[in-house]
VOBA-1610 file (N, C-alpha, C; in pm, whole numbers, padded with zeros to 5 digits, always signed):
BEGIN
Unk+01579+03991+16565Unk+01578+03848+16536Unk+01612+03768+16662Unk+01520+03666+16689Unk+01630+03570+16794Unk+01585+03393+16741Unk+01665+03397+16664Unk+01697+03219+16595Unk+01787+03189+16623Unk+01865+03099+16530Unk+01972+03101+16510Unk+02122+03129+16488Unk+02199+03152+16504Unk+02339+03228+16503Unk+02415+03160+16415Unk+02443+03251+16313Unk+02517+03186+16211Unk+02667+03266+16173Unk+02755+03250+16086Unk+02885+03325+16079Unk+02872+03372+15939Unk+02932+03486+15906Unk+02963+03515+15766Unk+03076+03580+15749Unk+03182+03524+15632Unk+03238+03621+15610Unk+03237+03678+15434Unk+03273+03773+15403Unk+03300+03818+15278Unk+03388+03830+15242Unk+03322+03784+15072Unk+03487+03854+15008Unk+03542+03982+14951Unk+03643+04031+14934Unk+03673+04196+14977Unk+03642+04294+14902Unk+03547+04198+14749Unk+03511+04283+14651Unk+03385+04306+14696Unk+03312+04297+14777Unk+03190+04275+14850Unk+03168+04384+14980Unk+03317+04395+15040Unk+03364+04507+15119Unk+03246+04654+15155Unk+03248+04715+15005Unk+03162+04816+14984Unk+03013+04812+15035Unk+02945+04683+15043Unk+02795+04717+15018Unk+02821+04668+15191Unk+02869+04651+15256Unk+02844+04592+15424Unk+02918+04695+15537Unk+02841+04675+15616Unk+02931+04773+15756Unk+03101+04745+15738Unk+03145+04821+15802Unk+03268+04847+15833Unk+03317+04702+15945Unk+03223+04721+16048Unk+03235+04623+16178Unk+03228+04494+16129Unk+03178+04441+15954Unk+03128+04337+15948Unk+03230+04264+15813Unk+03298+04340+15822Unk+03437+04362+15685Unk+03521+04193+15645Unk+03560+04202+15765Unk+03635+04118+15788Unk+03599+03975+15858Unk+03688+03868+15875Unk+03687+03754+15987Unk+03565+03707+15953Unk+03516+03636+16045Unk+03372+03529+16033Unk+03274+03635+16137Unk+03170+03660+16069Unk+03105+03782+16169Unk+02996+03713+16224Unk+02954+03711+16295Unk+02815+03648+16368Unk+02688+03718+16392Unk+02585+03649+16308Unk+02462+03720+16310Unk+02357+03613+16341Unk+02247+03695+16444Unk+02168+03599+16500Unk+01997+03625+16370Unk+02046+03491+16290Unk+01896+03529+16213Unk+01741+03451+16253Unk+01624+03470+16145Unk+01481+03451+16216Unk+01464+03308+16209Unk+01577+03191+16143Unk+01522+03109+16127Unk+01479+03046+16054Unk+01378+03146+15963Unk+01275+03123+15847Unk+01322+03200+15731Unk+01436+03305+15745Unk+01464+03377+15612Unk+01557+03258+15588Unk+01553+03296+15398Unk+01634+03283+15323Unk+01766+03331+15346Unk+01900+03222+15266Unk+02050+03300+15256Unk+02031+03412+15222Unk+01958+03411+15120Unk+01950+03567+14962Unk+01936+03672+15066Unk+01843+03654+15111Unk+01714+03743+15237Unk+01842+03785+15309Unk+01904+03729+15387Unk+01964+03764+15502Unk+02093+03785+15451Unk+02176+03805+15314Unk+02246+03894+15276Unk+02274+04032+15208Unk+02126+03993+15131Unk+02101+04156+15120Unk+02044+04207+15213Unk+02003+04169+15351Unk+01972+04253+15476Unk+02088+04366+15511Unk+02188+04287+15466Unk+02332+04337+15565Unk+02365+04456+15435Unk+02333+04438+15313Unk+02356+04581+15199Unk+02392+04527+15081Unk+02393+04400+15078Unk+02470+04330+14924Unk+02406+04289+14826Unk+02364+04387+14727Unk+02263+04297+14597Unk+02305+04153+14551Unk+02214+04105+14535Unk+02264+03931+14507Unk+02300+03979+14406Unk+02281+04051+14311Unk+02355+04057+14194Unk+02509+04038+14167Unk+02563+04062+14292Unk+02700+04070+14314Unk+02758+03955+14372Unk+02680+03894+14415Unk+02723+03750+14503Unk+02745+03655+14372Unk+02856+03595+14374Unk+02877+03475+14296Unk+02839+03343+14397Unk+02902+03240+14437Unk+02898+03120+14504Unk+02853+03147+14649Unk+02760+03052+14694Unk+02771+03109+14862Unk+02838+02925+14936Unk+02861+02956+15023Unk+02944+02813+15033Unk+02919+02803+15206Unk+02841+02712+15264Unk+02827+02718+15381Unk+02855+02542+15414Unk+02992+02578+15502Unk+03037+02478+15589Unk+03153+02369+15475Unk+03188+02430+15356Unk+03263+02391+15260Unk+03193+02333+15112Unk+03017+02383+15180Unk+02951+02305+14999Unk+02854+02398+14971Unk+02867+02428+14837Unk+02788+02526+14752Unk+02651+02449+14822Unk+02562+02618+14791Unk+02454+02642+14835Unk+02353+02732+14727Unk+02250+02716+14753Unk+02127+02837+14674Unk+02109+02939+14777Unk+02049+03080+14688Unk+02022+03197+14817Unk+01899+03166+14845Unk+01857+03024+14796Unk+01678+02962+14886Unk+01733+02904+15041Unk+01890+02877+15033Unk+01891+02780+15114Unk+01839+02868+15285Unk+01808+02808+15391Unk+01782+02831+15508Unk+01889+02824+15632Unk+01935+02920+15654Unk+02070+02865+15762Unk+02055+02812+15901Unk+02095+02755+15909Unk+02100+02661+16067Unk+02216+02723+16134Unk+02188+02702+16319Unk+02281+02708+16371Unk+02390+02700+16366Unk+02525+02781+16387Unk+02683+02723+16376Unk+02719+02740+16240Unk+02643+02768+16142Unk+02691+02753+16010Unk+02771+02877+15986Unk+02880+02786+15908Unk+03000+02944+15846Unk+02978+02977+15694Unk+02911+03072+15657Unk+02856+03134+15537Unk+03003+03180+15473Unk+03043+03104+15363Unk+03149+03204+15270Unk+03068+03281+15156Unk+03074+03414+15152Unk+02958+03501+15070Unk+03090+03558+14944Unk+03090+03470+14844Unk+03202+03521+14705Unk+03142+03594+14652Unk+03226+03675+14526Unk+03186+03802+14442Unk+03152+03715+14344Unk+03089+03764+14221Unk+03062+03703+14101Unk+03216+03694+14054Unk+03218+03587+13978Unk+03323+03497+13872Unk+03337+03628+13722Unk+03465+03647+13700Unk+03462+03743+13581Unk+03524+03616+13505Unk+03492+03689+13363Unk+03350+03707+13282Unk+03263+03673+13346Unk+03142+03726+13379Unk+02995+03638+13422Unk+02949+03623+13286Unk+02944+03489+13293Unk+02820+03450+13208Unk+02660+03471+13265Unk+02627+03518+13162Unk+02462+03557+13141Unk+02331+03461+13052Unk+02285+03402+13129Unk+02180+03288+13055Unk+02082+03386+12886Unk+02114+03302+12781Unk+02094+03351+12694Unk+02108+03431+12566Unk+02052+03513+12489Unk+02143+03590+12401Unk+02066+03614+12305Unk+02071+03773+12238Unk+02250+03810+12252Unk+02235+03924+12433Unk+02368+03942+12472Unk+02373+04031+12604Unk+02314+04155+12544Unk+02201+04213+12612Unk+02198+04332+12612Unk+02181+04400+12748Unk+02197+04551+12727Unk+02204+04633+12840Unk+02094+04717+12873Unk+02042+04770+12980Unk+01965+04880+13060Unk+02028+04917+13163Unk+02028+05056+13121Unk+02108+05160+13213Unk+01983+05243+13303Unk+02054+05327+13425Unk+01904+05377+13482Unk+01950+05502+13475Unk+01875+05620+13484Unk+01892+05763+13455Unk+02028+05800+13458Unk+02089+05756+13565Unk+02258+05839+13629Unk+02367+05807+13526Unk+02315+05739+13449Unk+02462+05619+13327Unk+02443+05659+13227Unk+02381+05845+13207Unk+02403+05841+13037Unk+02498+05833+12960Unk+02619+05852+13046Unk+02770+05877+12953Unk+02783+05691+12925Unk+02816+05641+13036Unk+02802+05490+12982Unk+02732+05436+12868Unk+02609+05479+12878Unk+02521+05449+12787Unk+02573+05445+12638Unk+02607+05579+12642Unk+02630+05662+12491Unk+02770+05592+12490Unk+02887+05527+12577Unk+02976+05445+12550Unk+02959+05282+12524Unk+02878+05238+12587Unk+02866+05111+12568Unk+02830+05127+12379Unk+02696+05203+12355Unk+02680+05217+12203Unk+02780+05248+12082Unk+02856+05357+12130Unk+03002+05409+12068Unk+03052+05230+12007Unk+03060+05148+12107Unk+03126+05009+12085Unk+03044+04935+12019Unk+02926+04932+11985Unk+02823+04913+11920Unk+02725+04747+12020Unk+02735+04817+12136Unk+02676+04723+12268Unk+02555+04775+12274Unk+02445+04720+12239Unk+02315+04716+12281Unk+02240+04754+12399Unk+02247+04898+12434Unk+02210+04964+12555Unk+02090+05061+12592Unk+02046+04971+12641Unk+01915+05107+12635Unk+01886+05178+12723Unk+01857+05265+12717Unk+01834+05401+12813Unk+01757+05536+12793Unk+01735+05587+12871Unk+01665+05711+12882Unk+01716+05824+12973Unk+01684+05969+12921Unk+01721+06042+13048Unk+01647+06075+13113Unk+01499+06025+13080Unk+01384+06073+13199Unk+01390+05946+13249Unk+01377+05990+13375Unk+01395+05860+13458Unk+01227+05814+13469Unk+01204+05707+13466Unk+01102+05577+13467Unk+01020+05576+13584Unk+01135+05556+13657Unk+01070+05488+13811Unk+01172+05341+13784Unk+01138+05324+13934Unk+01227+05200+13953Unk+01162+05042+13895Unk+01059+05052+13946Unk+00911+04980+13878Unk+00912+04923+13755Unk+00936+05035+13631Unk+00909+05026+13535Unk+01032+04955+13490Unk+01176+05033+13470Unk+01325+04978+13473Unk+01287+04814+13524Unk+01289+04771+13638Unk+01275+04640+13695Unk+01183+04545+13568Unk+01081+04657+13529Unk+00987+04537+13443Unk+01029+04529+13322Unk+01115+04654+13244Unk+01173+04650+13150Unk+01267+04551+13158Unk+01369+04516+13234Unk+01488+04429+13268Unk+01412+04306+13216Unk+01313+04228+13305Unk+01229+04144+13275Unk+01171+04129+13159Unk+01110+04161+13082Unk+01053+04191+12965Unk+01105+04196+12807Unk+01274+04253+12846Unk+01350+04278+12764Unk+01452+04144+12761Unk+01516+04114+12883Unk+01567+04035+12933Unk+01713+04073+12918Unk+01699+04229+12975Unk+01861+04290+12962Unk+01934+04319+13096Unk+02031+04323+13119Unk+02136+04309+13237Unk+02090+04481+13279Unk+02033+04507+13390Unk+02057+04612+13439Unk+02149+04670+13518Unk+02152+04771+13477Unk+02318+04875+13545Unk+02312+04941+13629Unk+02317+04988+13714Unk+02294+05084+13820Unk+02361+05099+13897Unk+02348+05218+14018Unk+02455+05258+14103Unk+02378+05227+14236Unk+02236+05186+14210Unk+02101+05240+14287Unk+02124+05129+14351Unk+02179+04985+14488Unk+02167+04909+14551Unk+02011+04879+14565Unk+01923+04979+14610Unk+01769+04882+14590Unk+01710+04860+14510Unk+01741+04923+14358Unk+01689+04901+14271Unk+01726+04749+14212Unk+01871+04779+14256Unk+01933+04585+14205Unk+01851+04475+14292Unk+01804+04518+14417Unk+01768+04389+14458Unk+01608+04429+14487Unk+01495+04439+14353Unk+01447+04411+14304Unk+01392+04277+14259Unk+01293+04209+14309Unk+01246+04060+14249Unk+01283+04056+14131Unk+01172+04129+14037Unk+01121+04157+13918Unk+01261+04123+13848Unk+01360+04188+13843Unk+01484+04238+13718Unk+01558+04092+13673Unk+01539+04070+13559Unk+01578+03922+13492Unk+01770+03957+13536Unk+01878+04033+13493Unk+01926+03996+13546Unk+02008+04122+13619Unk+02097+04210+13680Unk+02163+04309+13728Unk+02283+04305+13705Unk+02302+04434+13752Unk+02518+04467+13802Unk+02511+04591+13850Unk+02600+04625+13950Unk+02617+04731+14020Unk+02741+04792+13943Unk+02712+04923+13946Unk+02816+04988+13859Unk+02931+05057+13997Unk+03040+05008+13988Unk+03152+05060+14091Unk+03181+05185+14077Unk+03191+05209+14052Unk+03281+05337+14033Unk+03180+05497+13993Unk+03216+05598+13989Unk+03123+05719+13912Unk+03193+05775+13806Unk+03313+05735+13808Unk+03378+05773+13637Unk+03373+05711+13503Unk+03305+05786+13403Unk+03255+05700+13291Unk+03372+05561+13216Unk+03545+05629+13285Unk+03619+05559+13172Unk+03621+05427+13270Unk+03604+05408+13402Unk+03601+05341+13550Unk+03520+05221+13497Unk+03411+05255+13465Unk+03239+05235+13431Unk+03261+05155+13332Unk+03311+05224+13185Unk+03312+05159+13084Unk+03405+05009+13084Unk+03542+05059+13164Unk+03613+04929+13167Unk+03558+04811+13288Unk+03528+04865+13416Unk+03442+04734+13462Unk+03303+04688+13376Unk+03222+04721+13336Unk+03126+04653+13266Unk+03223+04595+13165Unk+03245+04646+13048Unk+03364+04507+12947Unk+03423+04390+13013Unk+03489+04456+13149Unk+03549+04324+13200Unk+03466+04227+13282Unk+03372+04279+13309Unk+03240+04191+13395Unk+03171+04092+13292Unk+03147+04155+13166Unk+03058+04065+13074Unk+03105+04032+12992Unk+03221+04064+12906Unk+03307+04074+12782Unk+03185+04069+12632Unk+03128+04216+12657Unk+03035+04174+12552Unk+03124+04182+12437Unk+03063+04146+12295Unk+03121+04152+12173Unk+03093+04251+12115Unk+03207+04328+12046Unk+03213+04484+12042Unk+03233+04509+11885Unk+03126+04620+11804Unk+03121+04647+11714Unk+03130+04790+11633Unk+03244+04824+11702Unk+03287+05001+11730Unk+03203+05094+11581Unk+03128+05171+11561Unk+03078+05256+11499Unk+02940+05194+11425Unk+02897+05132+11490Unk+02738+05093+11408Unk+02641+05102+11477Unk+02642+05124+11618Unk+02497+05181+11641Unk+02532+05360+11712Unk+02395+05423+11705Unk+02344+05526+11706Unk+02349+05536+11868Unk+02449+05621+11931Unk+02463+05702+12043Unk+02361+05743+12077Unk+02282+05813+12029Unk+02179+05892+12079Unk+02035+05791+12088Unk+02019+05714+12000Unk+01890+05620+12041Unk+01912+05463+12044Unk+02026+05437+12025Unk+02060+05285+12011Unk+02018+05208+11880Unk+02014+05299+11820Unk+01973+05204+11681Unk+02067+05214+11578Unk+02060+05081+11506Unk+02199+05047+11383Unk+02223+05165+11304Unk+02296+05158+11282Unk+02391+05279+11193Unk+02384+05242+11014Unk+02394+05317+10927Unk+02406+05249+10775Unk+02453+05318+10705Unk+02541+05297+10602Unk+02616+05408+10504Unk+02528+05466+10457Unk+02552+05634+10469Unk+02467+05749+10385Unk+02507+05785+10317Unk+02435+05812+10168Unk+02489+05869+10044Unk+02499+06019+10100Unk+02606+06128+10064Unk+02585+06245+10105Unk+02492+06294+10066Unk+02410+06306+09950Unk+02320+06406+09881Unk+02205+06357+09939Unk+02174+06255+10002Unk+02059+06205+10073Unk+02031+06249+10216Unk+02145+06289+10266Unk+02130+06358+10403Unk+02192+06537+10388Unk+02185+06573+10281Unk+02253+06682+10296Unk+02176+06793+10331Unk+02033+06784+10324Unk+01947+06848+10424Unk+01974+06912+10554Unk+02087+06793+10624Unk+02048+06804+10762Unk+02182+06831+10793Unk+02272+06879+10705Unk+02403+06943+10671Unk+02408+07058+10691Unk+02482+07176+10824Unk+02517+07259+10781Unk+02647+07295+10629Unk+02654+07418+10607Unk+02722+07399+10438Unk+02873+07403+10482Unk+02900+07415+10609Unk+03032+07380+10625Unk+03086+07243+10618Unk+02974+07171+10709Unk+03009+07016+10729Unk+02964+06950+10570Unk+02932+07052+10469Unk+02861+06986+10335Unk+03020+06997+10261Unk+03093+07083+10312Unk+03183+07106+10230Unk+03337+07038+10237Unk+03330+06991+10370Unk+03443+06966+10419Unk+03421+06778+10467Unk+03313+06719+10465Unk+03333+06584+10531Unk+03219+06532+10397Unk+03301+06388+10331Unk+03235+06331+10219Unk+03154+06173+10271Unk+03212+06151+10371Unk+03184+05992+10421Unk+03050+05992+10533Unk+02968+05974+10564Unk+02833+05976+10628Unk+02773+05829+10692Unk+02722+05819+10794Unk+02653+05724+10864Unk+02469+05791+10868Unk+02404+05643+10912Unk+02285+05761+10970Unk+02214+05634+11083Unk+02148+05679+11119Unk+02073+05542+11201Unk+01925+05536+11105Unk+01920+05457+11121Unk+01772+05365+11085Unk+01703+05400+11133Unk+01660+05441+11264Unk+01566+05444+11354Unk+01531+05627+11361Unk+01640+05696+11420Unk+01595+05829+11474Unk+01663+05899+11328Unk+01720+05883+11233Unk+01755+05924+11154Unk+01907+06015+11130Unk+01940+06011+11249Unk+02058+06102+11282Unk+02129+06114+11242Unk+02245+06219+11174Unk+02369+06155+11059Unk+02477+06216+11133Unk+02557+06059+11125Unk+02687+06114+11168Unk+02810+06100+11060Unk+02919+06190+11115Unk+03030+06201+11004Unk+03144+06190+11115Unk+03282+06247+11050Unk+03418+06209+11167Unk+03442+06333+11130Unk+03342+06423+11275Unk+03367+06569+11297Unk+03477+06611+11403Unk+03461+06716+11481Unk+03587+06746+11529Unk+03595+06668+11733Unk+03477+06602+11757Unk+03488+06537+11810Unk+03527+06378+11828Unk+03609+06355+11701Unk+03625+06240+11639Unk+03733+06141+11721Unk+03851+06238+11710Unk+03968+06189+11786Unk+03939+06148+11912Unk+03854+06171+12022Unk+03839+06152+12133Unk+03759+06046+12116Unk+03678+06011+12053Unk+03587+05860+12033Unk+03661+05753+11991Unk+03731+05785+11906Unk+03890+05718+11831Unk+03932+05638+11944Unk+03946+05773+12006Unk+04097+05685+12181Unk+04002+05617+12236Unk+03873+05606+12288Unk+03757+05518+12363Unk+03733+05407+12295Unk+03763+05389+12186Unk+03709+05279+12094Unk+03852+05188+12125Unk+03969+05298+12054Unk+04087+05174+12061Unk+04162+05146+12211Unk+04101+05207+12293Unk+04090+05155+12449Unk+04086+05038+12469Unk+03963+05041+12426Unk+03863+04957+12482Unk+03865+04808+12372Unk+03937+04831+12266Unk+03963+04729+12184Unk+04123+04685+12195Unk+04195+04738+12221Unk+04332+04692+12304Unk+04294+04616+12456Unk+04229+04675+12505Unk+04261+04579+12644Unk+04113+04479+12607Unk+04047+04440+12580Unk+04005+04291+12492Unk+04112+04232+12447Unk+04191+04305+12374Unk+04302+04210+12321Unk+04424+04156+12426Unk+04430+04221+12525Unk+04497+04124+12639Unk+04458+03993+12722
//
């Protein structure tokens, strides 16, 4: 590049996606001139998805805006809760987030996903199309034209995962009504109506039944129960703070 010279600094939740050398203080970068803010911050590694306010020279700005000489870029994180234009929030996860996935649903959060992965392409047009917040760990996939809206997932531990997304969006949580395995609503099952799909132990020992609507699946409060229990009232205690 040889334009203009402009300053940036970040803020420290932002830290992660930029050089080391570029961390701190007001950093100076000589840009073309003709790019965009947006342009010339995700150059440096930062999905706009993550940028909340950009503030150059003390007054909010768009990532259309064009930087001029001398200008001091303040580059903020998104505002928690983010609000999301529209409704209701739903989710798209990309191949790596199945445990998320199958947690966001556990809470009865509207998540969709797959474990064959798509392509990036397709995910991006789904986002669009669907008009659901995509999740990912993937930095180029977030900064994507196409994707109506994003979030970068911090962390690689599902319980990490599960509590920054709640605290990023505060979706509204409906613990045991949709279907883990395909995302679809849950509905009281008479036992003798699913007892087909009953081994005769679980026929003998569990009377109360769910099923989904969609893939048909029946669930009961088997011996993996207690551990969904503690994820649910987790995750419904700290909402309540």
């Amino acid at each position: 590049m040889n334009g203009p010279e402009i300053h940036l600094s970040f803020a420290s939740e932002l830290h992660l996606f930029v050089a080391a050398g570029r961390r701190t203080g007001r950093v100076p970068l000589v840009t073309d001139g003709s790019s965009t803010l947006g342009h010339v911050v995700e150059s440096l590694g930062v999905p706009l998805t993550e940028v909340g306010r950009l503030v150059v020279d003390g007054r909010e700005v768009t990532a259309a805006h064009i930087p001029s000489a001398g200008e001091h870029v303040e580059v903020r994180a998104v505002e928690r809760p983010q609000e999301v234009p529209g409704a209701p929030l739903r989710f798209l996860l990309d191949v790596h987030l199945g445990t998320l996935a199958r947690r966001l649903r556990l809470l009865g959060v509207d998540a969709a996903y797959s474990n064959e992965d798509p392509g990036d392409p397709v995910l991006a047009t789904q986002s669009a199309t669907e008009r659901r917040v995509l999740l990912s760990r993937d930095r180029g996939l977030l900064q994507r034209r196409e994707i109506w809206a994003g979030a970068y997932v911090y962390s690689d531990r599902p319980d990490d995962q599960l509590r920054d997304v709640l605290g990023r969006f505060a979706p509204q949580l409906a613990p045991w009504t949709r279907c883990t395995a395909c995302n679809g609503p849950l509905t009281e099952a008479n036992k003798d109506s699913v007892q087909d799909q009953l081994q005769h132990g679980t026929q003998r020992t569990y009377d109360v039944f769910a099923q989904c609507t969609e893939c048909k699946r029946v669930y009961w409060r088997g011996a993996h129960h207690a551990h969904l229990e503690a994820i649910v009232e987790e995750a419904l205690r700290e909402r309540s703070v």
